[in-house]
PDB file of N, CA, C, O and CB in Angstrom:
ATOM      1  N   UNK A   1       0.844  -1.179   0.000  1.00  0.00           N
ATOM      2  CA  UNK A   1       0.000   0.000   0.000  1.00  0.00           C
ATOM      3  C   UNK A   1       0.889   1.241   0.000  1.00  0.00           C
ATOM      4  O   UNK A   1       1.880   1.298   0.728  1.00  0.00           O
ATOM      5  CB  UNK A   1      -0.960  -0.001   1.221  1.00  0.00           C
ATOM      6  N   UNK A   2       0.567   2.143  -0.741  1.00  0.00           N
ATOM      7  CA  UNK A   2       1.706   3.452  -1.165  1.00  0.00           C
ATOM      8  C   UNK A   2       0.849   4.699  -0.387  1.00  0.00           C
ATOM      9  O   UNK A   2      -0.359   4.901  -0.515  1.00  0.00           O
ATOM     10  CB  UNK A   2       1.914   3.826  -3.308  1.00  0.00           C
ATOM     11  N   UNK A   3       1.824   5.506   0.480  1.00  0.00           N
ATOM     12  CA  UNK A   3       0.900   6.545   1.330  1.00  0.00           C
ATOM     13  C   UNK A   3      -0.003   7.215   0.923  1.00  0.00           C
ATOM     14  O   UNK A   3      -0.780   6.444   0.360  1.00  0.00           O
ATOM     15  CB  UNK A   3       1.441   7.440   1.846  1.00  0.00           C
ATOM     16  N   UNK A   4      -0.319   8.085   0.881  1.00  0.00           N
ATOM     17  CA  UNK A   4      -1.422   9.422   0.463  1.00  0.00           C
ATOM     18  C   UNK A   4      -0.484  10.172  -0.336  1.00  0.00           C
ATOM     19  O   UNK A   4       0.737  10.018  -0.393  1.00  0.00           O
ATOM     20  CB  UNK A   4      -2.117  10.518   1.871  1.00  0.00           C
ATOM     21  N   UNK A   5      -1.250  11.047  -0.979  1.00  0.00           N
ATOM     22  CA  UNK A   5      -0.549  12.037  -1.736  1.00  0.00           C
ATOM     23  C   UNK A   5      -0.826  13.396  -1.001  1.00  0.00           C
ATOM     24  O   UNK A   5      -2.021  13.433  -0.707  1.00  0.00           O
ATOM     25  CB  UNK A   5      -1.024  12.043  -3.280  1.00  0.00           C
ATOM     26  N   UNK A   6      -0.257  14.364  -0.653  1.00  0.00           N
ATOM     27  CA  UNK A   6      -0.125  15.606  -0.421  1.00  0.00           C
ATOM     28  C   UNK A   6      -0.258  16.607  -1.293  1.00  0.00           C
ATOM     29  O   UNK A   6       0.406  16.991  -2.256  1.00  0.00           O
ATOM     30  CB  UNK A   6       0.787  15.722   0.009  1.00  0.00           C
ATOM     31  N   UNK A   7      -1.546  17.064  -0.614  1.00  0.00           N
ATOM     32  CA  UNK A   7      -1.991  17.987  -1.453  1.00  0.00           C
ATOM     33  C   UNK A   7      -1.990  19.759  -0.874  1.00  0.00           C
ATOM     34  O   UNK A   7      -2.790  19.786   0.062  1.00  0.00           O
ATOM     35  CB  UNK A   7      -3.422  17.403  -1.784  1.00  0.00           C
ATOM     36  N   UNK A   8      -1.600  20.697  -1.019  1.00  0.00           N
ATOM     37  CA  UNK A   8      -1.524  22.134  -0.585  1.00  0.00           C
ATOM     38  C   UNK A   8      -1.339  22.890  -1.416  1.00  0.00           C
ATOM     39  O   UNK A   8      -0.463  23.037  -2.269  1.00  0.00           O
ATOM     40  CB  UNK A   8      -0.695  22.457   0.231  1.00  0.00           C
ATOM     41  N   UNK A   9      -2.584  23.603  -1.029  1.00  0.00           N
ATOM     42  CA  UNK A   9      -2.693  24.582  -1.956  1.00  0.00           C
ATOM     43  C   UNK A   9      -1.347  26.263  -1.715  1.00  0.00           C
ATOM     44  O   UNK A   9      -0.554  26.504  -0.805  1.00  0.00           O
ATOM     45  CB  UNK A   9      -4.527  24.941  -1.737  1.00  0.00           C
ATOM     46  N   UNK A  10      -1.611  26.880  -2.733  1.00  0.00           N
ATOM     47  CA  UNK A  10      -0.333  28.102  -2.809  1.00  0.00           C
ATOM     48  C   UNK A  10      -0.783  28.456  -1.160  1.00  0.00           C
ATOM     49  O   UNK A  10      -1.930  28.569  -0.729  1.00  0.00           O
ATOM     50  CB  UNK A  10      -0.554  29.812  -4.328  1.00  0.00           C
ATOM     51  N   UNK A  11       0.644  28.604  -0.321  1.00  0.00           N
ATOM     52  CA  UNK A  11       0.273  29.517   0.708  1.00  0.00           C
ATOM     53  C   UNK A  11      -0.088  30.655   1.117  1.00  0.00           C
ATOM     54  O   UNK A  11      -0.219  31.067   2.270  1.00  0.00           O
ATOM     55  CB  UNK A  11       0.722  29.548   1.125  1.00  0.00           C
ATOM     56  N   UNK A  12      -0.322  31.400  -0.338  1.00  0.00           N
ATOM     57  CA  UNK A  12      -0.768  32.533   0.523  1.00  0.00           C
ATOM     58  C   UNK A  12      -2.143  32.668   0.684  1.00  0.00           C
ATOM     59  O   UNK A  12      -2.617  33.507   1.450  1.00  0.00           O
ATOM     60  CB  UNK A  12      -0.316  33.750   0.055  1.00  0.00           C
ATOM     61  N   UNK A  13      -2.929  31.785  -0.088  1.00  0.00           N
ATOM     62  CA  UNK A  13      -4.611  31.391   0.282  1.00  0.00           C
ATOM     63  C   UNK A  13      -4.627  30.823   1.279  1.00  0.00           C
ATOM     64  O   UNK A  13      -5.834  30.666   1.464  1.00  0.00           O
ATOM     65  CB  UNK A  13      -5.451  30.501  -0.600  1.00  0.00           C
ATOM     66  N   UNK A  14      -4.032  30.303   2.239  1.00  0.00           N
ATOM     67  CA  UNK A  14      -4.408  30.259   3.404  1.00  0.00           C
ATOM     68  C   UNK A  14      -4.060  31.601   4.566  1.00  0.00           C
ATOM     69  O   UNK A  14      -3.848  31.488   5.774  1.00  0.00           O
ATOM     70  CB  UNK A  14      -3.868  29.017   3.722  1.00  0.00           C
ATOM     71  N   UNK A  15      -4.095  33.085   3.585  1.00  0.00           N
ATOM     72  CA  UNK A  15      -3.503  34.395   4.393  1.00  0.00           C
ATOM     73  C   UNK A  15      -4.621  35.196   4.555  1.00  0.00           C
ATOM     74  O   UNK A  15      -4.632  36.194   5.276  1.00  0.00           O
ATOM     75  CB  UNK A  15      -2.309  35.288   3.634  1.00  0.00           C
ATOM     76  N   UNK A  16      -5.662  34.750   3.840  1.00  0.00           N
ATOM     77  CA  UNK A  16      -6.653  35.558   3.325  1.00  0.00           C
ATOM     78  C   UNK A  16      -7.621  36.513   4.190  1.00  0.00           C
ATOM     79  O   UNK A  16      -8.767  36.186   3.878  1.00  0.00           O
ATOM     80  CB  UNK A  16      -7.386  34.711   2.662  1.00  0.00           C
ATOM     81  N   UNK A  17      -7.646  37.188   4.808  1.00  0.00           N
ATOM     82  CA  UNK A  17      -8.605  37.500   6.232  1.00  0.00           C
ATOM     83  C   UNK A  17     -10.000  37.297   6.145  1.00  0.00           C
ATOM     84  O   UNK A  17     -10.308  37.823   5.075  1.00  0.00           O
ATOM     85  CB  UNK A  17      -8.547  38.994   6.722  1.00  0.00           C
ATOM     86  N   UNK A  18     -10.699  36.976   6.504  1.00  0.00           N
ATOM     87  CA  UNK A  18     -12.033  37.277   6.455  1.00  0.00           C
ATOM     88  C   UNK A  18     -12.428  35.807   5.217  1.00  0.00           C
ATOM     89  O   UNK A  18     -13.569  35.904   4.766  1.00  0.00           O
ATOM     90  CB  UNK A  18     -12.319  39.193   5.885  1.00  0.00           C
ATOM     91  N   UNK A  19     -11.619  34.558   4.688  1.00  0.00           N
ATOM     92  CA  UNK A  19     -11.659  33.572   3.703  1.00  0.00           C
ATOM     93  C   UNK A  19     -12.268  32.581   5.063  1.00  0.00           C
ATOM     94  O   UNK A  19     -11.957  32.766   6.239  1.00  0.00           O
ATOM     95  CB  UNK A  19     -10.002  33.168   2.736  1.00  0.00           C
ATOM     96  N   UNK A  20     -13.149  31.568   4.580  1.00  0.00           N
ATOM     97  CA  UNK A  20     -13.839  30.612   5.150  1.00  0.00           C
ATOM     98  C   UNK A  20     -12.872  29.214   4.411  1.00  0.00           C
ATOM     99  O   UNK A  20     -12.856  29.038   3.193  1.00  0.00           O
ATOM    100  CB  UNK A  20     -15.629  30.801   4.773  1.00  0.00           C
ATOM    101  N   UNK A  21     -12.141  28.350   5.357  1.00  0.00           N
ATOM    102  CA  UNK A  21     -11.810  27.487   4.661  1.00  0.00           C
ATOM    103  C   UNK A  21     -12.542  26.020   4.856  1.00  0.00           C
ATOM    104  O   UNK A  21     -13.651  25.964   5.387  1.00  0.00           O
ATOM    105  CB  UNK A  21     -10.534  27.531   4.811  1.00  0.00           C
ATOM    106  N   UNK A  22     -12.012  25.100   4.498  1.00  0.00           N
ATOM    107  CA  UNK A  22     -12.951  23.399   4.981  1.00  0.00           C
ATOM    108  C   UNK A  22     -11.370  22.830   4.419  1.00  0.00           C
ATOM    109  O   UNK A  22     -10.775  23.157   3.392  1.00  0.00           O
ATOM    110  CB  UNK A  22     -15.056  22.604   3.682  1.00  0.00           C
ATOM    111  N   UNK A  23     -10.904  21.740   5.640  1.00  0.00           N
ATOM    112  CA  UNK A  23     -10.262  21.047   5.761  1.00  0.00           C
ATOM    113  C   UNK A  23     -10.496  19.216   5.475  1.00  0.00           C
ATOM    114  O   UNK A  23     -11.647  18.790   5.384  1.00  0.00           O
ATOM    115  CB  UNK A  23     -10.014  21.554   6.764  1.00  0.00           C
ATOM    116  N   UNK A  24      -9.902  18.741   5.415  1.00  0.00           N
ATOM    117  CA  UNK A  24      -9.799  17.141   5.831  1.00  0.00           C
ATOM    118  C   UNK A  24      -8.914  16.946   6.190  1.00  0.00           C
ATOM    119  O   UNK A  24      -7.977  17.652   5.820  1.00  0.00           O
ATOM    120  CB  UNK A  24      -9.931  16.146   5.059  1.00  0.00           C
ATOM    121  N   UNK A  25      -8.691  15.865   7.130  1.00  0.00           N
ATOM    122  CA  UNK A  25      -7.163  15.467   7.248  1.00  0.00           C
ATOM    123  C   UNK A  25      -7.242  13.821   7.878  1.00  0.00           C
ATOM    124  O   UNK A  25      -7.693  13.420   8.951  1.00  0.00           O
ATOM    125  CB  UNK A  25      -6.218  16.698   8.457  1.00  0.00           C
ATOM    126  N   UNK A  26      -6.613  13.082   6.744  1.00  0.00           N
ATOM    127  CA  UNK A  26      -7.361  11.365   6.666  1.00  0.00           C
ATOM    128  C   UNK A  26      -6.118  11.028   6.971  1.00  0.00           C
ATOM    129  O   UNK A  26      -5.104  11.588   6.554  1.00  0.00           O
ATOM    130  CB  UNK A  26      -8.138  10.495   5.067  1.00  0.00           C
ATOM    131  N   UNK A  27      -6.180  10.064   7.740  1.00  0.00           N
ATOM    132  CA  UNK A  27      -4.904   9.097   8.919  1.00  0.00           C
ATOM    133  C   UNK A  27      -4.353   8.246   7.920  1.00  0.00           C
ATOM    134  O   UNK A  27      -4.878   7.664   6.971  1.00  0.00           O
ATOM    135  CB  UNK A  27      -5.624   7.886  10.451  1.00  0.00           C
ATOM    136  N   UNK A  28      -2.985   8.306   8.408  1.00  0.00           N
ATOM    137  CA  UNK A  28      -2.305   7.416   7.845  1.00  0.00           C
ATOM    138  C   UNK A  28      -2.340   5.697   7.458  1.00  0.00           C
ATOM    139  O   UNK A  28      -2.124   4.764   8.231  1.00  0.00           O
ATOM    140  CB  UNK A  28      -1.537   7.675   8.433  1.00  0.00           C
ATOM    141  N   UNK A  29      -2.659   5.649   6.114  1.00  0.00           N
ATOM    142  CA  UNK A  29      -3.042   4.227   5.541  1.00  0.00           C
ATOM    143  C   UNK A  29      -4.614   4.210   5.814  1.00  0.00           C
ATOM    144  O   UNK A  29      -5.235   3.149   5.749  1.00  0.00           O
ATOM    145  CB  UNK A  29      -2.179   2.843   6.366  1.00  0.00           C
ATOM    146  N   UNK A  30      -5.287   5.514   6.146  1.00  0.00           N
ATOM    147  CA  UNK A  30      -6.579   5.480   6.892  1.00  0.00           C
ATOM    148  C   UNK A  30      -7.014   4.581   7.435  1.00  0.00           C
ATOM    149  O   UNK A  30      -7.935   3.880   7.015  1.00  0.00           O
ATOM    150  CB  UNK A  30      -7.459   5.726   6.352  1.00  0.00           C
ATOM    151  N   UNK A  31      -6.023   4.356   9.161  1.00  0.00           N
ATOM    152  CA  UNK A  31      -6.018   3.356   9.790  1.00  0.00           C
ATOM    153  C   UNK A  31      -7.026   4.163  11.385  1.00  0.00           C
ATOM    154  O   UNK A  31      -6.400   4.897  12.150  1.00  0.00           O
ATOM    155  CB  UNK A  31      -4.245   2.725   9.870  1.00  0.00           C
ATOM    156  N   UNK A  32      -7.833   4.004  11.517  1.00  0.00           N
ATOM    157  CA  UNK A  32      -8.937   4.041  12.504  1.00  0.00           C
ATOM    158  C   UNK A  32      -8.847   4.717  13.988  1.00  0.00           C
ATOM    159  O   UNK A  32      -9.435   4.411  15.025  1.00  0.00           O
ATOM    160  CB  UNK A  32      -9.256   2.689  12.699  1.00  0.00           C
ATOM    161  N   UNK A  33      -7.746   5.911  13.672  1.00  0.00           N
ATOM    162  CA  UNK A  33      -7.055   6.389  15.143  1.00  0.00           C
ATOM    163  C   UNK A  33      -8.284   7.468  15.619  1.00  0.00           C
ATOM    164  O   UNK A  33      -8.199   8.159  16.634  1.00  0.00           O
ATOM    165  CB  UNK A  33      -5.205   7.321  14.945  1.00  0.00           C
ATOM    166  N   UNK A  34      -8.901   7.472  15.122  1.00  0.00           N
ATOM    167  CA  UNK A  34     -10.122   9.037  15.579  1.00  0.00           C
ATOM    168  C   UNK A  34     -11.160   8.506  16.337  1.00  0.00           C
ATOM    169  O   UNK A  34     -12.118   9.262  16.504  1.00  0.00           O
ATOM    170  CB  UNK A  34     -11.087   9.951  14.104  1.00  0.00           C
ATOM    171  N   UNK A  35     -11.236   7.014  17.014  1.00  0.00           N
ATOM    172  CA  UNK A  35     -11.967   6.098  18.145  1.00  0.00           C
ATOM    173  C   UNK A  35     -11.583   5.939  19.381  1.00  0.00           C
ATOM    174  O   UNK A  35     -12.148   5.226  20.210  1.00  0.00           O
ATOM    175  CB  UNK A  35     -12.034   4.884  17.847  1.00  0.00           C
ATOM    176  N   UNK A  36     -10.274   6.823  19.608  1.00  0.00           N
ATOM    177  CA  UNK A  36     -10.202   6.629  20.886  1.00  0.00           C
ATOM    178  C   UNK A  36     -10.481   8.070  21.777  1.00  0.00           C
ATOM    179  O   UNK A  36      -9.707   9.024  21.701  1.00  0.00           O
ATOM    180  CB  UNK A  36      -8.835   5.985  21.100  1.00  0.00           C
ATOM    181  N   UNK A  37     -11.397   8.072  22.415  1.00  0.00           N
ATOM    182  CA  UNK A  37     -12.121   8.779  23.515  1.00  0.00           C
ATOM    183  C   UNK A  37     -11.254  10.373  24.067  1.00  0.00           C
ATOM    184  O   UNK A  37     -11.686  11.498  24.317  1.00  0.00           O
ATOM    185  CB  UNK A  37     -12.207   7.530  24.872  1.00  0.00           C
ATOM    186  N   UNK A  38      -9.258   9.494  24.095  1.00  0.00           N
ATOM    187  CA  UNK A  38      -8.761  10.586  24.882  1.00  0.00           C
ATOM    188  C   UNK A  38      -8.022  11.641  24.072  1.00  0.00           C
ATOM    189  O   UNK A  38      -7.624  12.766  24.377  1.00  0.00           O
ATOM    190  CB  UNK A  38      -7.878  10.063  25.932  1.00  0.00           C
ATOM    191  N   UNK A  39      -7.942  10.729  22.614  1.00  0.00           N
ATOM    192  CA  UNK A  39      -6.779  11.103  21.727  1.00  0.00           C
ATOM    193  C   UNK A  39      -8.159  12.496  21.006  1.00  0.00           C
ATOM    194  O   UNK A  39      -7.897  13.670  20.742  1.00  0.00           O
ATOM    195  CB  UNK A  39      -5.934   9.360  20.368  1.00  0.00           C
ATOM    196  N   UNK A  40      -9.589  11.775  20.863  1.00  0.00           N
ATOM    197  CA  UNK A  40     -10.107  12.887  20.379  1.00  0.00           C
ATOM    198  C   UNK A  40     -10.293  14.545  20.836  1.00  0.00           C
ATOM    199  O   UNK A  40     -10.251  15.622  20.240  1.00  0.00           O
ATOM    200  CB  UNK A  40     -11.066  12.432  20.236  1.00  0.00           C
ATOM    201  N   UNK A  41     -10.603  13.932  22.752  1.00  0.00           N
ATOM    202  CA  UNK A  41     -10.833  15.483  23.227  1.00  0.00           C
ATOM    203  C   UNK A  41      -9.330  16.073  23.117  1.00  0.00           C
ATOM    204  O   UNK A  41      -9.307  17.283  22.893  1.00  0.00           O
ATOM    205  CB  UNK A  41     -11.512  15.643  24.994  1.00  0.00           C
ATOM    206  N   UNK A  42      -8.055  15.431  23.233  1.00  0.00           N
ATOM    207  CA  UNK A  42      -7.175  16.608  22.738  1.00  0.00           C
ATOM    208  C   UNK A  42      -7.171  17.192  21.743  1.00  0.00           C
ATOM    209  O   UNK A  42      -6.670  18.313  21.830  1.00  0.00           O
ATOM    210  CB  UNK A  42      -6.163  16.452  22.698  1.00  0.00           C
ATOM    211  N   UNK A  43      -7.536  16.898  20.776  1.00  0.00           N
ATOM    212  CA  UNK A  43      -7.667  16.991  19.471  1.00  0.00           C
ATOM    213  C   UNK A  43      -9.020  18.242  19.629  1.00  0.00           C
ATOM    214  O   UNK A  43      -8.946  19.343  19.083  1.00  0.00           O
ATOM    215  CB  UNK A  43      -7.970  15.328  18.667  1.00  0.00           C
ATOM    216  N   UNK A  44      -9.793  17.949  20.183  1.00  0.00           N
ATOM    217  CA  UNK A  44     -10.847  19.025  20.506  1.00  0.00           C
ATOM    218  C   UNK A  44     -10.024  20.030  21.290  1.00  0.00           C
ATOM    219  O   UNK A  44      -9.988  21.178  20.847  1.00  0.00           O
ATOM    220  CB  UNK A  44     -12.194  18.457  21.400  1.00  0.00           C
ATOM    221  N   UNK A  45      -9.496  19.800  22.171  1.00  0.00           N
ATOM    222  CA  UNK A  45      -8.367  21.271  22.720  1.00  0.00           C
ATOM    223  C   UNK A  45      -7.550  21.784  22.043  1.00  0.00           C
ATOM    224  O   UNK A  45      -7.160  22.921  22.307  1.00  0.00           O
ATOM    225  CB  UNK A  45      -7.422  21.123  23.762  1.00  0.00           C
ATOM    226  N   UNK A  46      -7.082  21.094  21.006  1.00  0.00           N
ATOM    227  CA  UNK A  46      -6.060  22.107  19.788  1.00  0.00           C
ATOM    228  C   UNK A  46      -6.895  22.685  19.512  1.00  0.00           C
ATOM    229  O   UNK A  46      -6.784  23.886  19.757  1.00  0.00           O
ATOM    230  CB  UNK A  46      -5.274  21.612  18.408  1.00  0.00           C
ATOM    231  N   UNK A  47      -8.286  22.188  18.813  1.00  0.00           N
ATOM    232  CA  UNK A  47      -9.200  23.205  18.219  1.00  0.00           C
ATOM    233  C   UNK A  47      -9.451  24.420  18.567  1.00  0.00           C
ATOM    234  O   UNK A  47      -9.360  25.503  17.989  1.00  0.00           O
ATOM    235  CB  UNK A  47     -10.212  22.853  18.191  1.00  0.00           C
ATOM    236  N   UNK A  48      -9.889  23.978  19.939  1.00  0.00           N
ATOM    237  CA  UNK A  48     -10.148  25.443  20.589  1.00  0.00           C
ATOM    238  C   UNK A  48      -8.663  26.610  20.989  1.00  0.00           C
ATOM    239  O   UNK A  48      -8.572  27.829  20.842  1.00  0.00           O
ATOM    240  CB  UNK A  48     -10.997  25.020  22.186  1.00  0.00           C
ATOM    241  N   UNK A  49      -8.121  26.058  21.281  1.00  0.00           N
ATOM    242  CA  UNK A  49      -6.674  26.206  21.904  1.00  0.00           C
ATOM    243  C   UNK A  49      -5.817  27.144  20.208  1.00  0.00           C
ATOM    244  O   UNK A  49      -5.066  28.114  20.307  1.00  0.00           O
ATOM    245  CB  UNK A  49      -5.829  24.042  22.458  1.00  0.00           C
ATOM    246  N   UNK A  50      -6.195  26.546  18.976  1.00  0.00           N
ATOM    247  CA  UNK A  50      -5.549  27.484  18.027  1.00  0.00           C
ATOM    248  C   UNK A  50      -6.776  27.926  17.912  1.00  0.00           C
ATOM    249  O   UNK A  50      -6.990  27.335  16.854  1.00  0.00           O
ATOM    250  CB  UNK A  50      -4.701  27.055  16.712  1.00  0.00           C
ATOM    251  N   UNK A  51      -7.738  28.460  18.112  1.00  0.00           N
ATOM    252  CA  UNK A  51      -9.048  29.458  17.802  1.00  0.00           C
ATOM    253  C   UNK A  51      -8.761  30.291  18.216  1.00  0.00           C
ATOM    254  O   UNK A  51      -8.632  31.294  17.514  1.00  0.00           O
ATOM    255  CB  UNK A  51     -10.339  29.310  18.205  1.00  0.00           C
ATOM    256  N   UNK A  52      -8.452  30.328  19.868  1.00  0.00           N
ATOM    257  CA  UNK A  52      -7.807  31.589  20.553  1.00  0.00           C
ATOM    258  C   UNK A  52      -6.778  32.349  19.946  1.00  0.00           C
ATOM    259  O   UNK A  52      -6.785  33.500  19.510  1.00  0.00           O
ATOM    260  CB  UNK A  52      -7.248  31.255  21.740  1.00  0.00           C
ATOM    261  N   UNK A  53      -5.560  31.165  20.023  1.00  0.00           N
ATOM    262  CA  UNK A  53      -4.697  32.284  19.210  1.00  0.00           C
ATOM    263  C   UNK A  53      -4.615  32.476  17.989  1.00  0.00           C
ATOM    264  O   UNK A  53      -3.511  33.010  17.886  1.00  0.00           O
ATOM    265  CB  UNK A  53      -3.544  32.239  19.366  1.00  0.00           C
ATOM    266  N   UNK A  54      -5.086  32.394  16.874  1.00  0.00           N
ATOM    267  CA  UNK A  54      -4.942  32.948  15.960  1.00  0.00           C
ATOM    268  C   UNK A  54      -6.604  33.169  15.520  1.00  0.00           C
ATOM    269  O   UNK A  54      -7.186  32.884  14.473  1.00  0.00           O
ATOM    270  CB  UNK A  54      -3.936  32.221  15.124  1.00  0.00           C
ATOM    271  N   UNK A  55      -7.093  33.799  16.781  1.00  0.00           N
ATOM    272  CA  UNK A  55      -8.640  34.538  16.226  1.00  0.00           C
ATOM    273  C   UNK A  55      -9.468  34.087  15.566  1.00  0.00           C
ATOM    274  O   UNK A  55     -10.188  34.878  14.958  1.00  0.00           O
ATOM    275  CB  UNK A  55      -8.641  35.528  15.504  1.00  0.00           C
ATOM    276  N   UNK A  56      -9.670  32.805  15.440  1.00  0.00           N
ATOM    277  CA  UNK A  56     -10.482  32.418  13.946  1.00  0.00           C
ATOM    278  C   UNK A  56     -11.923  32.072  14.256  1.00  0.00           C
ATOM    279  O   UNK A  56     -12.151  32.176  15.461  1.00  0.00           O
ATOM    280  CB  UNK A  56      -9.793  30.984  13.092  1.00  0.00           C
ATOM    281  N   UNK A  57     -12.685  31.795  13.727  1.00  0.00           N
ATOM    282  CA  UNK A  57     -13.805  31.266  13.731  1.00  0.00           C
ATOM    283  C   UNK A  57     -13.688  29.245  13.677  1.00  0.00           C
ATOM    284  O   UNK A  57     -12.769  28.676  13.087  1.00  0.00           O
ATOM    285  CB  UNK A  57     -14.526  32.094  12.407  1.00  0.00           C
ATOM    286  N   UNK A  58     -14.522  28.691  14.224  1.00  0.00           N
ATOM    287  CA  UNK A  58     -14.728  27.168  14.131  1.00  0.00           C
ATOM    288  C   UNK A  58     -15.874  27.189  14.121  1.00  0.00           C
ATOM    289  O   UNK A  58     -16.612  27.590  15.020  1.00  0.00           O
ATOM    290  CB  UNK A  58     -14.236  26.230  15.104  1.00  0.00           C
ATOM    291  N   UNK A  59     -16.278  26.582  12.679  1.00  0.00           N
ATOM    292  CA  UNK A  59     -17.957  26.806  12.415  1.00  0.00           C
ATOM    293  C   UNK A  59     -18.618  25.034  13.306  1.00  0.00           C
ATOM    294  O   UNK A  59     -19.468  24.788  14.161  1.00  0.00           O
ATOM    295  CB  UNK A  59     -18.397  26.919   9.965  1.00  0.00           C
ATOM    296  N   UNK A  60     -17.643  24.190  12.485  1.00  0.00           N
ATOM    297  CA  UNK A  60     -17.666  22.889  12.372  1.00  0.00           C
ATOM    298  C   UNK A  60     -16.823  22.040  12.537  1.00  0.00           C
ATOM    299  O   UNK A  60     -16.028  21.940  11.603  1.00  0.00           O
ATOM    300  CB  UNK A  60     -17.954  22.662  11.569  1.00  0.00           C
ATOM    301  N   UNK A  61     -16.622  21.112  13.707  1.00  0.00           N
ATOM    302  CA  UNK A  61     -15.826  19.749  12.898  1.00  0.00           C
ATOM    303  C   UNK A  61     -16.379  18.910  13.157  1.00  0.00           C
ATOM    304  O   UNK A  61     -17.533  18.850  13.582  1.00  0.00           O
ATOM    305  CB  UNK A  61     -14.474  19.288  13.126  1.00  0.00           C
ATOM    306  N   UNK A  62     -15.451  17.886  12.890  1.00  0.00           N
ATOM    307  CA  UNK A  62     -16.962  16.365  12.697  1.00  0.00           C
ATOM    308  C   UNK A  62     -15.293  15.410  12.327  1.00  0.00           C
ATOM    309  O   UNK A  62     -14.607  15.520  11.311  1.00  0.00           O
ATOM    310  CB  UNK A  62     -18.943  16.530  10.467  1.00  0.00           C
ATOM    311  N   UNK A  63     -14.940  14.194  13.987  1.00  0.00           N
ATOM    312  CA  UNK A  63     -14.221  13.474  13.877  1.00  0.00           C
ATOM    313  C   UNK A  63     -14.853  12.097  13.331  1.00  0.00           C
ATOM    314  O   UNK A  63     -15.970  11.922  13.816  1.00  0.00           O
ATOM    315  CB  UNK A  63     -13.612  13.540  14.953  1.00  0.00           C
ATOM    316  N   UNK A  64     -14.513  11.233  12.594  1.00  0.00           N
ATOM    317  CA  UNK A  64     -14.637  10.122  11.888  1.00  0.00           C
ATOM    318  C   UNK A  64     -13.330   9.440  12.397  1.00  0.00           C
ATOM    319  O   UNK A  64     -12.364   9.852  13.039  1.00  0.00           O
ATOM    320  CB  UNK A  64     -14.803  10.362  10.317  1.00  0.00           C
ATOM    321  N   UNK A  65     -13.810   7.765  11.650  1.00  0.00           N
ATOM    322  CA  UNK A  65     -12.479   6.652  12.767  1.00  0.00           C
ATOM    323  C   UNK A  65     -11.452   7.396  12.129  1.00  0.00           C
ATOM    324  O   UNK A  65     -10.540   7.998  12.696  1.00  0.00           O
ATOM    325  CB  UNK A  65     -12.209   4.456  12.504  1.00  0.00           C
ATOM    326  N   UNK A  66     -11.700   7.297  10.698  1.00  0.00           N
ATOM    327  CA  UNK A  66      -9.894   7.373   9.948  1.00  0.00           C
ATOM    328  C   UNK A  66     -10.176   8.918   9.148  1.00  0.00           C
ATOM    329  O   UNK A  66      -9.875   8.919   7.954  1.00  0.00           O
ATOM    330  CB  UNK A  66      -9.356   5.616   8.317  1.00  0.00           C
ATOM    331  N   UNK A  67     -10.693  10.143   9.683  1.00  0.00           N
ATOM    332  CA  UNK A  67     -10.665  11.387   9.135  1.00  0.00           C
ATOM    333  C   UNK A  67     -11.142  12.142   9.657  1.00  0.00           C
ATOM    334  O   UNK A  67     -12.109  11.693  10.272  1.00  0.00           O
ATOM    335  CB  UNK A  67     -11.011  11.541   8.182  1.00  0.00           C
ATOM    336  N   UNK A  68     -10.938  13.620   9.837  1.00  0.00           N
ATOM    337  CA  UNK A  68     -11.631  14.144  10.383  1.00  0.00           C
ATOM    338  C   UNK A  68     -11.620  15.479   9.788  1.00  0.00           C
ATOM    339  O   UNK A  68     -10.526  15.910   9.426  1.00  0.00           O
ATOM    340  CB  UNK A  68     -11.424  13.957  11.556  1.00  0.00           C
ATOM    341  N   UNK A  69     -12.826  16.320   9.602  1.00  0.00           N
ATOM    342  CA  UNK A  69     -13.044  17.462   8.579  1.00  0.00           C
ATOM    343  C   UNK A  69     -13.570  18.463   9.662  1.00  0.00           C
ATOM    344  O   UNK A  69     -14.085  18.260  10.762  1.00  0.00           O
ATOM    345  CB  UNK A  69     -14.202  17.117   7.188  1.00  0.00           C
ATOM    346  N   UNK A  70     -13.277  19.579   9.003  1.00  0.00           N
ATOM    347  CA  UNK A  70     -13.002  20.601  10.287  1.00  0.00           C
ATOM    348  C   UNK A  70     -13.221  22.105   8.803  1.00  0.00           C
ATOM    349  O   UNK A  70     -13.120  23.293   9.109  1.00  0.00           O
ATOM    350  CB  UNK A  70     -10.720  20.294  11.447  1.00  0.00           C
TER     351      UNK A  70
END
């Protein structure tokens, strides 16, 4: 099985002020790590935790076993 491909767009669209973006970000070999209970709420504290500092809005996320879109 051959990894994922990496995909990013030009950086300066992610500079944009006031731009609404939508993410994914699917686990490696999309192997089922987004089921465990403790690993998610940290994952919920980055969220909030980079909201603060860098001001942003979090409309949505939504964790899945092997992805999670934000």
């Amino acid at each position: 099985m051959k990894p994922p491909k990496k995909v990013h767009l030009d950086p300066s669209l992610y500079q944009v002020p006031g731009s609404v973006y939508f993410f994914t970000i699917v686990s490696n070999f999309k192997k089922p790590y987004f089921v465990n209970e403790d690993l998610n709420n940290e994952i919920i504290d980055c969220f909030k935790t980079e909201r603060e500092r860098i001001e942003c809005k979090i409309y949505v996320y939504c964790l899945m076993p092997d992805h999670l879109l934000c």
